[in-house]
Steps between C-alpha positions, in 0.01 A plus 500: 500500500286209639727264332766658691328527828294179454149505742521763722211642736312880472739644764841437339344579108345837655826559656665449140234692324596837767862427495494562110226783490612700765704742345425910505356532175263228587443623878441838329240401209292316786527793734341733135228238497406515862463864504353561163194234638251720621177312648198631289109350612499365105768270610474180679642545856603168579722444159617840569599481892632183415710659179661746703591254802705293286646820357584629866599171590788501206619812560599437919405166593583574852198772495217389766181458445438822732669689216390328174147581622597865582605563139278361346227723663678809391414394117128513561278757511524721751137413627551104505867568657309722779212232545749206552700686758198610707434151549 
């Protein structure tokens, strides 16, 4: 493809890569991952928050950050969800 395209920046390649990997099954198998993901304290929260924001991210990029942050609260604990609201 690059020989094709020739040098081409980040924006136009990411647009290529969504363009061919946004189909339903694909959608669909990122949407399984996303809610299968449950945050556990063995885990490391960072790699993990930052896991599920990409996944979020590919499955509605028009999603604000209002809302990524919002559903990714409802896979913690119930405690940690309840302590991060109250703040």
């Amino acid at each position: 493809m690059k020989e094709i395209h020739g040098r081409r920046n980040w924006p136009w390649w990411k647009s290529q890569i969504i363009k061919k990997y946004s189909n339903g099954t694909w959608i669909w198998k990122k949407t399984k991952s996303f809610e299968n993901d449950k945050y556990s304290v063995d885990k490391d929260p960072y790699e993990w928050c930052l896991r599920q924001s990409k996944r979020l991210k590919a499955i509605d990029p028009q999603m604000n950050t209002q809302m990524r942050t919002h559903k990714l609260l409802t896979k913690t604990p119930g405690e940690l969800e309840h302590a991060v609201k109250c703040r």
